[in-house]
N, C-alpha and C positions, 0 to 999 in steps of 0.2 A: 974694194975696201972703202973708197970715199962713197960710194953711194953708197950704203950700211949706214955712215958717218951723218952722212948728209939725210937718210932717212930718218936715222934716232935722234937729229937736231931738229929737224920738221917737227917730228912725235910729241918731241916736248916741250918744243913753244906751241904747240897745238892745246896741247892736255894746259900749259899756263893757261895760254887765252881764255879756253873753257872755263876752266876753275874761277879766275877774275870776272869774266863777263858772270858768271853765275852769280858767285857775289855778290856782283853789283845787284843785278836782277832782283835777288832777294831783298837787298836792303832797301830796295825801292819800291818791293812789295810790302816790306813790313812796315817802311816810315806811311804809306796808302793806307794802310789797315789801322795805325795808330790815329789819320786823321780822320777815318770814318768811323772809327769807335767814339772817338772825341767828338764829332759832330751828332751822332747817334745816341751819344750820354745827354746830350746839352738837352735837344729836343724831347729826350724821355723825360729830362728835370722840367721840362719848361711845361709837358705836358700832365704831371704829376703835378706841380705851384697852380696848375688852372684847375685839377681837381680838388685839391689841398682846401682850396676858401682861404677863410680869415685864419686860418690857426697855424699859421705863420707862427707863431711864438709857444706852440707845444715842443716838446721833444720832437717830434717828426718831422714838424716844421724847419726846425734848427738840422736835424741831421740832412733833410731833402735841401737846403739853403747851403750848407755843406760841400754836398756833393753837386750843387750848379758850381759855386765855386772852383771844385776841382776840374769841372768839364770845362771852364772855362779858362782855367791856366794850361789844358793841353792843348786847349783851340790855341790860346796864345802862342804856345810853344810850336805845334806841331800845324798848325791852319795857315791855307794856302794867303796870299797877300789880297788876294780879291775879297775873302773871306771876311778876315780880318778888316781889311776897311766896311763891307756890310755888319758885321756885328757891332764896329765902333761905330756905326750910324745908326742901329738901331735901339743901343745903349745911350747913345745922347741924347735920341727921342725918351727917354724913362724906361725902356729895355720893357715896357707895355702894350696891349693891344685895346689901348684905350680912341683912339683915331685912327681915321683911315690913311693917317700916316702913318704913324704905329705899324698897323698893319703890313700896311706896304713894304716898308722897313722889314720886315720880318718875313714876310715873303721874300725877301730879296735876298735877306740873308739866307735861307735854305736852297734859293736858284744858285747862289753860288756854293754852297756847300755841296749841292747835288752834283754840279760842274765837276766840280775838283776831285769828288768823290768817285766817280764814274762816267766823268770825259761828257761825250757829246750827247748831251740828252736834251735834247726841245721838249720844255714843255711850254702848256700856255700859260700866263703867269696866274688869269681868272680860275683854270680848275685847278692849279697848286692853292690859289689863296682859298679855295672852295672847302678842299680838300685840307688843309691845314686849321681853318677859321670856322666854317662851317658856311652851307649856304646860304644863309642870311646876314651873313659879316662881308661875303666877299662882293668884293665892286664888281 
């Protein structure tokens, strides 16, 4: 009779465990996905404002300035600390890619968003900047 006992108390702090560990699991998949959505809005806005030009001050202008806005209150909220410190370094440069610090700045900010986003990824920082600036911007 105690082993029965002692089976169906194993059983069901087993089936807790599961259920908790899953849980958890998820929620640390879902908080990953909120900040790679958020990093992935930023970069679409940042890459639209480089298409955009000067009309900044149309409607589409004002809705695309918007929605940088909002990607960037989720980065706030939801972006890892490495992140964060590269964005607010590349927002006290003028948040532009007007110098090769600028640049760099912004490059650094997408090494870390990349980091955070999907762990250990080497890249080299010249074909990210290539790849993000164009061959002729990057150092």
């Amino acid at each position: 009779m105690s082993t029965a006992i002692f089976s169906l108390v194993g059983l069901v702090i087993g089936a807790v465990l599961q259920f908790l560990f899953s849980r958890h699991l998820d929620n640390k998949k879902h908080q990953r996905d909120l900040r790679a959505k958020a990093y992935a809005d930023y970069l679409q806005c940042v890459s639209e404002h480089a298409n955009l030009g000067h009309q900044r001050s149309s409607a589409e202008g004002r809705q695309l300035g918007a929605k940088t806005a909002d990607s960037k209150c989720r980065i706030s909220l939801y972006g890892a600390p490495a992140v964060i410190s590269a964005f607010a370094n590349f927002e006290r440069l003028g948040a532009a890619m007007n110098t090769s610090e600028q640049c760099s700045a912004f490059t650094n900010m997408v090494t870390a968003m990349r980091q955070d986003a999907i762990g250990n990824s080497s890249v080299v920082q010249a074909d990210l900047e290539a790849v993000l600036l164009g061959s002729r911007r990057a150092t």
